[in-house]
N, C-alpha and C positions, 0 to 999 in steps of 0.2 A: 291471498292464498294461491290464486291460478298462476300469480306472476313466480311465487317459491317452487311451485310444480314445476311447471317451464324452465324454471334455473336449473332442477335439479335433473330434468330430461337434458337437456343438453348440455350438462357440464360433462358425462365421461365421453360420447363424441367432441366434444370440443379439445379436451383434454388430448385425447389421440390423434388430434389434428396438429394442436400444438407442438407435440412431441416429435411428430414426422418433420413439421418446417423445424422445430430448432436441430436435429439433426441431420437434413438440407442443409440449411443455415453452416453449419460447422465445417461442412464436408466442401461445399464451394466458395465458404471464406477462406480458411485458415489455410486448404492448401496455394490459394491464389496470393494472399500475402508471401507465402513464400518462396512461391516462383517469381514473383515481382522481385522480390531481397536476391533471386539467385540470376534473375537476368541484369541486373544494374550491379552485380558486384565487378565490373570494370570501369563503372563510376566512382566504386569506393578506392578504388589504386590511382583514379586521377585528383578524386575531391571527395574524400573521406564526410566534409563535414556536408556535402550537399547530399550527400546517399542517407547519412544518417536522417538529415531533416526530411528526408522523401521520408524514409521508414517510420519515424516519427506520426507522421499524419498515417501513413497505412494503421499503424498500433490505435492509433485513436481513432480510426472510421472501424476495425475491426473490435473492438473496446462498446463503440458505439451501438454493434446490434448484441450486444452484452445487455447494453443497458436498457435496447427494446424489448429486451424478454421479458423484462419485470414491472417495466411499466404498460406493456399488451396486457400481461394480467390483474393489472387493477393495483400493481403493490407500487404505492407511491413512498416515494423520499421528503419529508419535511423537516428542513434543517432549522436552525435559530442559534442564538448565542453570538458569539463575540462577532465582529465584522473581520472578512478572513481578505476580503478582495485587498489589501497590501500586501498580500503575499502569493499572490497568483503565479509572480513573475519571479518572484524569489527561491533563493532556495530554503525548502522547507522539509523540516520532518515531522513525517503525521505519526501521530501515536492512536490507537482504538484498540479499544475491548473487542474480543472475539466469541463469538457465539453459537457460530455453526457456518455450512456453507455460501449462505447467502451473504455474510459480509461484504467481501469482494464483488460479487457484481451489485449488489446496491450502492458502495463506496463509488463502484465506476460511474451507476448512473447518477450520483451528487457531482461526480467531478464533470461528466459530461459534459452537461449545461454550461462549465466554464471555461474560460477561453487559455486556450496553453498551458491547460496543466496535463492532460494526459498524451499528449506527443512527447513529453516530456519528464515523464515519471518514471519513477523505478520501485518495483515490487520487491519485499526481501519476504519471502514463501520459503515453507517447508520444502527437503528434496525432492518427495511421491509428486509435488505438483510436477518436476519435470518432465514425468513419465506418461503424463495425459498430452491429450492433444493440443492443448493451448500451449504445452511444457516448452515446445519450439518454438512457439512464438516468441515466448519469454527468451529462452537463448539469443534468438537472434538480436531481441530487443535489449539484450542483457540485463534481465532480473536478474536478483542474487538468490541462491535456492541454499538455505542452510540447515545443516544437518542436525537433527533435536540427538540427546542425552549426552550425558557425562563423561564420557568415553571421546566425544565428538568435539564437547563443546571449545577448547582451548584452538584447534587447528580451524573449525568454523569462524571463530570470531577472527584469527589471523586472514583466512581467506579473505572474510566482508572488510578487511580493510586494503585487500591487495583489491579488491576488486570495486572499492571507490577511488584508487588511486588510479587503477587500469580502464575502468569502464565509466564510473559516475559523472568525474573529472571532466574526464577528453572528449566524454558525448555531449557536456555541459545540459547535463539531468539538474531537475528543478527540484521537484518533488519527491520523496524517500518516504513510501509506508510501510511501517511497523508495527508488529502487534507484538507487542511486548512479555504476555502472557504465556507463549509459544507452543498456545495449543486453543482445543475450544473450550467452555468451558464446562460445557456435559464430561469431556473426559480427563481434566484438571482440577477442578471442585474438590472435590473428597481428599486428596494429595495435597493441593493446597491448607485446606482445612487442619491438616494434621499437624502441615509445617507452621501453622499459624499457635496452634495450642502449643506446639513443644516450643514456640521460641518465643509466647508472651505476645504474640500481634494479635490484632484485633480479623477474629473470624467471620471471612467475608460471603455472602450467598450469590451476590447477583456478578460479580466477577472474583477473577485470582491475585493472587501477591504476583503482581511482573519477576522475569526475569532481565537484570540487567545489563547483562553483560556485553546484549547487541548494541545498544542506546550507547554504552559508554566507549566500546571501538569506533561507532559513527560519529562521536562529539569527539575525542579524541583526535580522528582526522580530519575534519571538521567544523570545529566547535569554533565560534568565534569571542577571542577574551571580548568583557563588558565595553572597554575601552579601545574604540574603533581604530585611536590614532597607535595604539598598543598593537591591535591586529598590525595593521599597517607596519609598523617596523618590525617585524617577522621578515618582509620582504627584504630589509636593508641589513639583517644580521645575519652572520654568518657564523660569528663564535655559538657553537653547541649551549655553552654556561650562560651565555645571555640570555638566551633563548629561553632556556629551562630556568631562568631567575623572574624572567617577566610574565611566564605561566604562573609557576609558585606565585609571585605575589598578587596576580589574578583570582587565581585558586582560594587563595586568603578571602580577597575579597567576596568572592563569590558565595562561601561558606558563611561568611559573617551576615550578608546578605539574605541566608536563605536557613539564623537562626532557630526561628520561632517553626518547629514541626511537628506533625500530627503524631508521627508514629517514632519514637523515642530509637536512635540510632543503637541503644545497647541493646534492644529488640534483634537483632539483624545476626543474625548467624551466619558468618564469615565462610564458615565450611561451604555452605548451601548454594552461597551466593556466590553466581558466576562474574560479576562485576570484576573481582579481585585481579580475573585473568588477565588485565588491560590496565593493572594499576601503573605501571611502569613507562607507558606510551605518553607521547608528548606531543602537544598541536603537531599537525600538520598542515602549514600553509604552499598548499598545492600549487602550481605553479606560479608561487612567488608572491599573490594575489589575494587584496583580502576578501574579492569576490567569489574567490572558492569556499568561503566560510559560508556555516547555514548561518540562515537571518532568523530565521521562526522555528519554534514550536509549537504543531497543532495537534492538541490534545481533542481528539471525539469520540463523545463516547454514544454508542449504537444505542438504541429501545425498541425494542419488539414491545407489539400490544399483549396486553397482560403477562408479561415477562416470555412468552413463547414466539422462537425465531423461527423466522422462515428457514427453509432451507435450498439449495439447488434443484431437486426435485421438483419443488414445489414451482420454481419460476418456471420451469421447464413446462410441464403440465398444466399448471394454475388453478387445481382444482382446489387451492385453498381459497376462501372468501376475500374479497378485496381488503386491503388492508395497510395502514400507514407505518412505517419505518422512520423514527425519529433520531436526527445525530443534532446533538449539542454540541456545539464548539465554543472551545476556548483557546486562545491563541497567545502564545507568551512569543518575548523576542528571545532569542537564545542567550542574549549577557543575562538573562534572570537564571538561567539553567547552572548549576554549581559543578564543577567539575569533576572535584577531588572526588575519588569513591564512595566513600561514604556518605557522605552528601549529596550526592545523586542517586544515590540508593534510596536514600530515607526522601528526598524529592520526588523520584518516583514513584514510590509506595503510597506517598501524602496522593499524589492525582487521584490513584486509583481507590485509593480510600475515598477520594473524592466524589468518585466514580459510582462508587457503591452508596454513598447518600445520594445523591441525585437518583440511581436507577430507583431505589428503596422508596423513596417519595413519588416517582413518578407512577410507581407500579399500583401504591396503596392509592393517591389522589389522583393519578390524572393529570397532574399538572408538571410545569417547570418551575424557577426560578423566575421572579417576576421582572429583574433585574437585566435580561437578554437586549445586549444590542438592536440584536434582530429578531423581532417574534417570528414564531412558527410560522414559515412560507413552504409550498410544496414547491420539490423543485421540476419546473416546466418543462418539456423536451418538445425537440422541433421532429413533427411526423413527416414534412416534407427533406427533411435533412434526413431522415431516416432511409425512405424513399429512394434518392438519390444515390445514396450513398451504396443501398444492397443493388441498384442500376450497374453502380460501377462495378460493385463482384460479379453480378453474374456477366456483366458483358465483358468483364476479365476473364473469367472463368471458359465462357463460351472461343477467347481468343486465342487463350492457353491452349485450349484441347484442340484447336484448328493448326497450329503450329504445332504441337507432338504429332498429328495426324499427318503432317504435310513430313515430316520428321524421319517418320515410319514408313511413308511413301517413297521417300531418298532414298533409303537404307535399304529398301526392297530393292528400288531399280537398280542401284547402286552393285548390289548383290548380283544380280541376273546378269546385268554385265558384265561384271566381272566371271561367270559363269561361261558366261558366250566367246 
């Protein structure tokens, strides 16, 4: 009892303490990441790809006091499920359920702890994220920011693929997350539910029916056919009809492959479905190379304790009780993923069906699947790599503001003189 007293005395001064360093925190990171990007852009006119892997590691130590926020407040990440470390180095697209703010920086502090995946990742975010303070980071970093509704969605999806052609590509990006849902699910729920009665799918609570249409312009440009040595003569064709004949009978296969589904394809309302908008697109083997194809698909799906998500506030502040955050992985290689529209529509629908028996078990019982690669481990973070790392903001920060000062000083003298 005296120990619940004491928590409860000094959790709202703790709370307002936190609050002031994590806005510290933002004010002398985010703008020194990008005086950094804007003093070494005469390195990107001589060696493009050395500036990028500088900025690379800046995204990921900046990433990294992301992910100190939420593990200072006691909210750990315990992942399990498929073994993902063969896809560290690969290119991969992650798929998760969305559930409110806290997604994204718990996703960061899982990736964290691993070695090369967040110098190397690529966010695709709604476009309001732009417009905050991290929205520049992402620019520089080249996230892809896409615009939600109906009105949007055909020129958006055009964009995301000019901009794994222009950005993804050439930065040689690893990692690609998406939330397929295209919102949270506090305010997609009810919308989804209705689209699920009037077209016969099965009505889901703890997540939504995805939207396709982004998953299918990223495989598209992309996608790598089942058959490796198939990718591979991409590179050596040049007749259009070839091309487009070795897809089709990939496509064949890949659908024959991924017969047996959860959610019956004449369920699927064509109208609704933005999928359709990219029926017409055809691999893209990017620079020639069947290394520009993704290798994986990781499917995670997030759990908050008793179905209630954190949120950004909350990491900010921590005045919520300590508390575990669980992502399940399961990891497919991309030749299981089926190409053709339809097929990828009802594949993706199956995950997240999938999604919704796991979350609905785990919420009633407490448990997983007994079946996990890897049982629930919490993921560890290094506090002296923490350390170190906010060392170097501020002693950037502190370097920065002595050169504008010395800057301001020129400009003066400079002035006077020219007076004189």
């Amino acid at each position: 009892m005296p120990c619940y007293s004491l928590r409860n005395i000094i959790k709202y001064p703790r709370a307002v303490l936190r609050t002031i360093l994590v806005v510290a925190n933002n004010i002398y990171c985010v703008p020194t990441y990008l005086v950094w990007m804007f003093l070494l852009l005469p390195l990107r006119k001589i060696h493009e790809t050395y500036y990028y892997r500088i900025e690379g590691i800046l995204f990921h130590w900046l990433l990294a006091n992301v992910s100190m926020w939420s593990w200072t407040a006691g909210y750990e990440v315990v992942e399990m499920g498929d073994d993902i470390t063969t896809a560290f180095d690969k290119r991969t697209l992650v798929l998760a359920n969305h559930q409110s703010t806290s997604d994204v920086p718990l996703l960061m502090a899982a990736f964290n702890a691993k070695k090369g995946i967040l110098p190397n990742i690529m966010w695709i975010m709604d476009r309001l994220f732009k417009y905050t303070n991290f929205g520049a980071v992402s620019l520089v970093h080249q996230d892809f920011f896409i615009a939600s509704g109906k009105k949007n969605r055909e020129k958006s999806l055009q964009q995301l693929k000019s901009h794994i052609q222009q950005c993804y590509v050439p930065r040689k990006r690893k990692w690609m997350v998406l939330f397929p849902e295209g919102g949270f699910l506090r305010k997609r729920k009810e919308v989804s539910q209705r689209f699920a009665e009037k077209s016969n799918l099965p009505v889901l609570n703890n997540v939504t029916l995805p939207r396709v249409g982004a998953m299918k312009a990223i495989m598209d440009m992309l996608g790598a056919p089942s058959d490796i040595n198939v990718c591979s003569s991409f590179s050596s064709t040049n007749n259009p009809a070839q091309v487009g004949s070795v897809v089709g009978q990939d496509a064949v296969k890949q659908s024959d492959s991924n017969s047996s589904t959860i959610i019956s394809s004449k369920a699927i309302n064509k109208e609704d479905d933005d999928c359709d908008t990219c029926k017409d697109a055809t691999y893209a083997m990017l620079n020639g190379q069947s290394g520009g194809c993704i290798e994986y698909v990781l499917d995670i799906t997030i759990a908050y304790p008793q179905g209630t998500p954190l949120d950004l506030p909350n990491i900010v502040h921590g005045m919520r009780d300590p508390c575990q955050t669980f992502l399940f992985y399961k990891l497919y290689h991309s030749s299981e993923v089926p190409r053709e529209s339809e097929s990828l529509t009802q594949w993706l629908y199956n995950r997240f069906y999938e999604k919704e028996k796991l979350l609905e078990e785990f919420y009633r019982t407490g448990t997983w699947p007994a079946s996990c690669t890897i049982p629930p481990t919490v993921v560890h973070q290094d506090l002296l790599r923490f350390l170190l790392i906010h060392l170097f903001f501020v002693t950037s920060t502190y370097v920065h503001l002595q050169l504008i000062l010395m800057l301001i000083n020129y400009t003066n003298v400079m002035y006077v003189y020219m007076l004189s």
